[in-house]
C-alpha positions in Angstrom: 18.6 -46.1 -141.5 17.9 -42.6 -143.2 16.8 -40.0 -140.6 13.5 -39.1 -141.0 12.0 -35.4 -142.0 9.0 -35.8 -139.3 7.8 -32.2 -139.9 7.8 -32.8 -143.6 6.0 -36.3 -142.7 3.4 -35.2 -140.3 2.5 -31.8 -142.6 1.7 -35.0 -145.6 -0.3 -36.5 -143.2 -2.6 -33.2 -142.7 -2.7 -32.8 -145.9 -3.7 -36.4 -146.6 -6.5 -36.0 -143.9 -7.5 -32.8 -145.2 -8.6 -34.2 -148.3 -10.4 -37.4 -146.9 -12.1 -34.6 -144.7 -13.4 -32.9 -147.3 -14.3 -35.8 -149.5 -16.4 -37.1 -146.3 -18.1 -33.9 -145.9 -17.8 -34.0 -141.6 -20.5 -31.6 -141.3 -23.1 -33.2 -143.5 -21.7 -36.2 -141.7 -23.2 -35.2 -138.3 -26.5 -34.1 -139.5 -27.1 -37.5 -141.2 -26.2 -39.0 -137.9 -28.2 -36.7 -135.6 -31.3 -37.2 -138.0 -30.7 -41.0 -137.6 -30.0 -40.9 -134.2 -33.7 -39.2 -134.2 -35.1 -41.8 -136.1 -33.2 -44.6 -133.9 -35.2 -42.8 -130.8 -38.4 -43.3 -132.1 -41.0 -45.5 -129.7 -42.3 -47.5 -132.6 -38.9 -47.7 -134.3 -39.1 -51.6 -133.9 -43.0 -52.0 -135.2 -41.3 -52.7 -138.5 -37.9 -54.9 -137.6 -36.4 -54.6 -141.2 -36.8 -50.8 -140.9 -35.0 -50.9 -137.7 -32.4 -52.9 -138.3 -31.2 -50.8 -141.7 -31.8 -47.5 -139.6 -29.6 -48.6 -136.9 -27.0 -50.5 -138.8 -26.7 -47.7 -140.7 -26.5 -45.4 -137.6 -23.4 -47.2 -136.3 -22.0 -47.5 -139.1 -22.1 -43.4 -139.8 -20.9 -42.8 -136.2 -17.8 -45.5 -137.1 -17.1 -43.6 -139.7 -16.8 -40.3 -138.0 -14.8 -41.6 -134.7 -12.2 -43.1 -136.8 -11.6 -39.7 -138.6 -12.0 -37.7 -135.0 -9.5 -40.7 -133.4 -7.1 -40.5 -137.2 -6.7 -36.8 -136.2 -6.2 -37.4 -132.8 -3.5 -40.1 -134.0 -1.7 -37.2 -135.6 -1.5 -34.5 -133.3 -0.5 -37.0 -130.6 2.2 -38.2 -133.0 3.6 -34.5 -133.4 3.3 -34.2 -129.6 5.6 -37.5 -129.0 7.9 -36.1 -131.9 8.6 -32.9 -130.4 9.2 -34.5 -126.6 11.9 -37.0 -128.0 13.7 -34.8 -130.2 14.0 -31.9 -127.3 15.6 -34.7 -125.1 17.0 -36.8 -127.4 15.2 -40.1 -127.0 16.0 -42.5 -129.5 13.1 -44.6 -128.7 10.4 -42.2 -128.4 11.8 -41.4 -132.4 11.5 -45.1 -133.0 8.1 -44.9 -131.9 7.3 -42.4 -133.4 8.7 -43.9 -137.3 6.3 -46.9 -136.4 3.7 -44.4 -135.2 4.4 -42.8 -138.4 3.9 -45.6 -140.2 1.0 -47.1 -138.9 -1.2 -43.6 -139.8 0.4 -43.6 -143.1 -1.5 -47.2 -143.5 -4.6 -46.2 -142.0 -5.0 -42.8 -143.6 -4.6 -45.1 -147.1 -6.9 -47.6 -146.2 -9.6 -44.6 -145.3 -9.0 -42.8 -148.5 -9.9 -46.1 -150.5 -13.5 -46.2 -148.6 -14.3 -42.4 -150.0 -14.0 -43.8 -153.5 -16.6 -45.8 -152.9 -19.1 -43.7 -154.1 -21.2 -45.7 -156.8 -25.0 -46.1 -156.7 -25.1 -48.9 -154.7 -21.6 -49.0 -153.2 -23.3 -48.5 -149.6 -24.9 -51.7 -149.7 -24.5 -55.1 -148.2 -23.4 -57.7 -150.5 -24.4 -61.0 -151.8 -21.6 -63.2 -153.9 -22.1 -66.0 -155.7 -19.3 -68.6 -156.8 -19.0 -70.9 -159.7 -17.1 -73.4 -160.8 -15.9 -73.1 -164.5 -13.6 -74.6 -167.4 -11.2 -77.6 -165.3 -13.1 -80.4 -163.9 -12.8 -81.3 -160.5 -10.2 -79.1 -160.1 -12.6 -76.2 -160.9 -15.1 -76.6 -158.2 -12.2 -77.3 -155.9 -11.1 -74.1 -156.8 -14.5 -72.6 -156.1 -14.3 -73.9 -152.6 -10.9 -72.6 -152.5 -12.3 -69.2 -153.6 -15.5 -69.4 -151.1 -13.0 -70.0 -148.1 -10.7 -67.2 -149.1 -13.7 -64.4 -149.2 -15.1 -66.3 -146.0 -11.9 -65.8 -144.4 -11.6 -62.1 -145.6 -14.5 -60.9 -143.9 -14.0 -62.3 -140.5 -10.6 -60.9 -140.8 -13.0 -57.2 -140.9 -15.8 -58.7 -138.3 -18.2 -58.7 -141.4 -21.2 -61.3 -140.2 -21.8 -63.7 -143.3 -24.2 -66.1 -144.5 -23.9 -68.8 -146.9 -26.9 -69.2 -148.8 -27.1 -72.1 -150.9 -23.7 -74.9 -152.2 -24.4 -77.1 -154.6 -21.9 -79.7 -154.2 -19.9 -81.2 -156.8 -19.5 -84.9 -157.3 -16.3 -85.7 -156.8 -14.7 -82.8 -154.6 -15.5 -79.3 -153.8 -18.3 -76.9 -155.8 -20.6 -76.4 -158.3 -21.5 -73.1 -156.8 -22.0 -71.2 -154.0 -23.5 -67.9 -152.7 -23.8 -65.7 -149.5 -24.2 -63.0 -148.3 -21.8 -60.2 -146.3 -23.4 -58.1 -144.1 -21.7 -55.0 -143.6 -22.1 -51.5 -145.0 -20.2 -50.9 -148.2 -19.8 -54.3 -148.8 -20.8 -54.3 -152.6 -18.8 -51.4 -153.3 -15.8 -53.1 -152.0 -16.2 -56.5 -153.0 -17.8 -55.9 -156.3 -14.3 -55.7 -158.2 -13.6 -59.0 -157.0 -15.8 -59.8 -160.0 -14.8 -61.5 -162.9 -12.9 -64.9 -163.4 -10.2 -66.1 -161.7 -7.9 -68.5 -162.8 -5.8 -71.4 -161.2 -2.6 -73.0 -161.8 -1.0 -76.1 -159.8 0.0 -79.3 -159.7 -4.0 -80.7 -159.9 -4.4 -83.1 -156.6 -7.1 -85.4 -158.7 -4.5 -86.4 -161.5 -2.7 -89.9 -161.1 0.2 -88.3 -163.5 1.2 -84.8 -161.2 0.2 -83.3 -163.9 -0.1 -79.1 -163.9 -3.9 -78.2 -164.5 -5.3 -74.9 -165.1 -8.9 -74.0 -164.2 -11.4 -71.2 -163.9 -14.1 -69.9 -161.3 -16.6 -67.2 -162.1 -17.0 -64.4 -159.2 -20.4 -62.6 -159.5 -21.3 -59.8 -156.8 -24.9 -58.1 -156.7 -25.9 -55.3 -154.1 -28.6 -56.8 -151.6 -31.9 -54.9 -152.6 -33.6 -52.8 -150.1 -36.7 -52.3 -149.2 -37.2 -48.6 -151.0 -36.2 -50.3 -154.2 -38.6 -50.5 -157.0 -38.4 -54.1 -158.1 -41.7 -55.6 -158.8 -41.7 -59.3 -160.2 -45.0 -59.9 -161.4 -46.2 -63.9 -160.1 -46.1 -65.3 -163.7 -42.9 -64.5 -164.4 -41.6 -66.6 -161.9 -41.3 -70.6 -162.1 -41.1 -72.2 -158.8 -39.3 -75.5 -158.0 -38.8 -77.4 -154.4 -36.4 -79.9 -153.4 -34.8 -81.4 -150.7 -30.8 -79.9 -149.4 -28.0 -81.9 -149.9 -24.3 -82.2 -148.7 -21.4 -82.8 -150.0 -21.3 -86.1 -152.7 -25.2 -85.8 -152.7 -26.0 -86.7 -150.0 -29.7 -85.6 -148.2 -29.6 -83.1 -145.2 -33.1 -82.6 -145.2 -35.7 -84.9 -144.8 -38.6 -82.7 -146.7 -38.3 -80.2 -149.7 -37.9 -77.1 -148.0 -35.3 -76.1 -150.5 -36.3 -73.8 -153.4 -35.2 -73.0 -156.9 -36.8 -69.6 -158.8 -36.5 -69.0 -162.1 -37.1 -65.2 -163.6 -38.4 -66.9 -167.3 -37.7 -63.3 -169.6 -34.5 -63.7 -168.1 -33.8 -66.9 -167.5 -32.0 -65.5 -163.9 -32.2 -69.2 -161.8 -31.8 -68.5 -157.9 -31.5 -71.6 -155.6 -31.7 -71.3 -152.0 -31.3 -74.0 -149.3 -30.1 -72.7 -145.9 -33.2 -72.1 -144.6 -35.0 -75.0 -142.8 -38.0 -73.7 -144.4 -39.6 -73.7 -147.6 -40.9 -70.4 -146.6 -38.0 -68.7 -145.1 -36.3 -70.4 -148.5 -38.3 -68.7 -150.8 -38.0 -65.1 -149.2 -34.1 -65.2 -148.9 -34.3 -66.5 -152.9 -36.9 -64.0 -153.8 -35.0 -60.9 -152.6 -31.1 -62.1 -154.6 -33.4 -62.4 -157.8 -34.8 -59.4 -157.4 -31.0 -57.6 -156.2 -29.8 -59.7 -159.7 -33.0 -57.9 -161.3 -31.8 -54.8 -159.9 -28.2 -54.7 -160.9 -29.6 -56.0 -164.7 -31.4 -52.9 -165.2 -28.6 -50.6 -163.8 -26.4 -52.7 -166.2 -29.2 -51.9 -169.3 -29.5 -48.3 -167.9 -24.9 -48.1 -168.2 -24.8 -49.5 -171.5 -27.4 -46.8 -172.8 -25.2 -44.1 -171.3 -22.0 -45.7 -173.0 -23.8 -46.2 -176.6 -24.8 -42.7 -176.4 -21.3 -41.4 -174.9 -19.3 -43.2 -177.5 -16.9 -46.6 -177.1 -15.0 -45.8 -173.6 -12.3 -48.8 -173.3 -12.5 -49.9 -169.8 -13.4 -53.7 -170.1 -11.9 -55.9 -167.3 -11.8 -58.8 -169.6 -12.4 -62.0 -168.7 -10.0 -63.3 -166.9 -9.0 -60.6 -164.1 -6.5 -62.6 -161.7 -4.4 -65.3 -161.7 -3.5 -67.6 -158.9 0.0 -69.7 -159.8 0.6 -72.2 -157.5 3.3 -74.0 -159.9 5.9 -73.7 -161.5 6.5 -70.7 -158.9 3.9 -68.7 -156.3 2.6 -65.5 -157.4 -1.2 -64.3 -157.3 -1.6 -61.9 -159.8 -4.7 -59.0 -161.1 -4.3 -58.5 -164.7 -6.3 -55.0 -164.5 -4.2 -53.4 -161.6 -0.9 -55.5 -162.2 -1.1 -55.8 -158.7 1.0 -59.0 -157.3 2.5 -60.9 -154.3 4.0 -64.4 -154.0 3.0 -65.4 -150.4 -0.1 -67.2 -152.2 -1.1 -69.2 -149.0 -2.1 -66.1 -147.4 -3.6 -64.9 -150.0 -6.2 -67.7 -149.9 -6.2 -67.5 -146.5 -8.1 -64.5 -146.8 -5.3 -61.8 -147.0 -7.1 -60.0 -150.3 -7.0 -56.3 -149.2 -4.3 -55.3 -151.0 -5.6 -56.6 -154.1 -9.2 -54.5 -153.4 -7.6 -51.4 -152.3 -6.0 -51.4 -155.8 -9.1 -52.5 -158.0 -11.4 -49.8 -156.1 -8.1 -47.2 -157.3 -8.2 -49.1 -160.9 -11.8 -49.2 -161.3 -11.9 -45.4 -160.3 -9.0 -43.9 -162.1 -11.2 -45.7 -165.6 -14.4 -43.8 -164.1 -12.8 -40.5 -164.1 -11.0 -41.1 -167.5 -14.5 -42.0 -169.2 -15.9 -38.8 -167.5 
């Protein structure tokens, strides 16, 4: 094994964290955190629970933030302390603890620097994904089930609470669709270039013959609205339509029509919503994704106007942006970033970071090239 230049190392790390310092902007930082610690404080801070919750989720999430960069320095200057005591007495393993040490901040510095490019409109916000089954038959919407498990899987690898929304079942196996919500900060911003269609190859499990099957699934990803946004749906513009939930093959899990379908007519935007056990409590959760769709359409409208006026900037992600090969070989594969790995079972098992940490560095590097 090389010997390792630790001052060298340790002065990159500084650096490193100098920069994500600066980009964070410590100092504003605090004040945001003292003025919602304020707010947090207040006596009638829970007269309005929706209020309350976003100031306070919001509140922890800003103090997060700043402990893991006061506990990243900490990690540093501990690691130069540990560094100094085994090379004055030569002890090979404190030096072996400190290359893993080393290491391990190396990772962590990386994985922090990918959060402060997060720094689009709505890249603070909670997230609400919806899954759909595309070109392939059965082996589509078993893909989409595949897909739903591997993002379910992903955040409560993080701790991120979840919700699935509304499945629509498809006849023979897995799903027509799917959509739920993750609720943790920064959640759109992170999963939002997971959108796009994914593509599977295999051996298809519903053909007699063994026969390899390729098929698609369609990721969308919308920021969850809040309640300071601006998006008024006037009554006639929306068609309303009750049913009862059902499972898997059809059948009923509900003996009265508590679930709800909305339609947005100009649009044509259809929300469905069925995990509720109310039509009531179904209606509200459907009401606030079409208006988040509603939301991210107009942004959309608002971007292309920007990019008419600024000219034709290449930076399409195509339609098809990853690949999952599970035969003739095992490799999962983003077409954007050229980002790969071949242990594909983990992959679906929820092991996706890598492949966002490389889209959120893709997707920026295009940003600063069209600015």
């Amino acid at each position: 094994m090389a010997e390792i230049d630790f001052s060298a190392e340790i002065r990159a790390l500084r650096s490193t964290y100098s920069s994500i310092e600066q980009v964070s902007d410590v100092e504003k930082l605090k004040a945001e955190i003292a003025e919602l610690s304020e707010q947090a404080g207040a006596p009638d801070l829970w007269d309005d629970p929706a209020s309350a919750q976003q100031v306070t989720s919001r509140l922890s999430h800003r103090q997060s933030e700043l402990e893991r960069l006061n506990k990243l320095s900490g990690r540093i200057d501990d690691l130069e302390v540990l560094v100094e005591l085994g090379q004055a007495e030569g002890d090979a393993d404190s030096l072996a603890e400190a290359a893993t040490e080393l290491e391990s901040i190396r990772k962590a510095l990386a994985d922090l620097e990918v959060v402060t490019l997060l720094s689009g409109e709505y890249d603070e916000r909670e997230a609400v994904v919806t899954i759909r089954a595309g070109a392939g038959g059965v082996d589509a919407a078993d893909f989409a089930e595949m897909l739903l498990r591997m993002y379910l899987r992903w955040a409560e690898r993080h701790g991120y609470p979840t919700t699935v929304m509304d499945t629509s079942y498809a006849e023979e196996a897995g799903l027509k669709s799917a959509t739920f919500e993750v609720k943790a900060p920064y959640a759109f911003g992170t999963l939002s270039v997971e959108a796009g269609t994914h593509r599977l190859v295999r051996i298809s499990p519903f053909d007699n013959q063994g026969r390899r099957q390729t098929s698609f699934a369609a990721v969308e990803v919308i920021p969850l609205i809040e309640q300071t946004d601006s998006i008024e749906i006037p009554d006639n513009e929306i068609r309303v339509d009750v049913f009862r939930s059902s499972g898997p093959g059809g059948q009923s899990v509900n003996t009265t029509d508590s679930a709800v379908r909305l339609t947005h007519i100009p649009t044509g935007i259809v929300v469905s919503m069925q995990n509720e056990k109310s039509q009531l409590q179904n209606r509200a959760a459907a009401m606030r994704v079409l208006q988040s769709r509603l939301l991210l359409l107009k942004k959309e409208q608002e971007d292309a106007e920007k990019k008419a006026l600024a000219g034709d900037v290449k930076a399409s992600w195509g339609d098809q942006m990853r690949s999952y090969v599970l035969n003739p070989y095992q490799m999962v594969k983003d077409l954007r970033t050229e980002h790969e790995v071949g242990n594909t079972s983990a992959v679906l098992d929820g092991d996706i970071d890598d492949f966002i940490d490389a889209g959120i560095r893709w997707r920026t590097g295009n940003r600063n090239a069209a600015e």
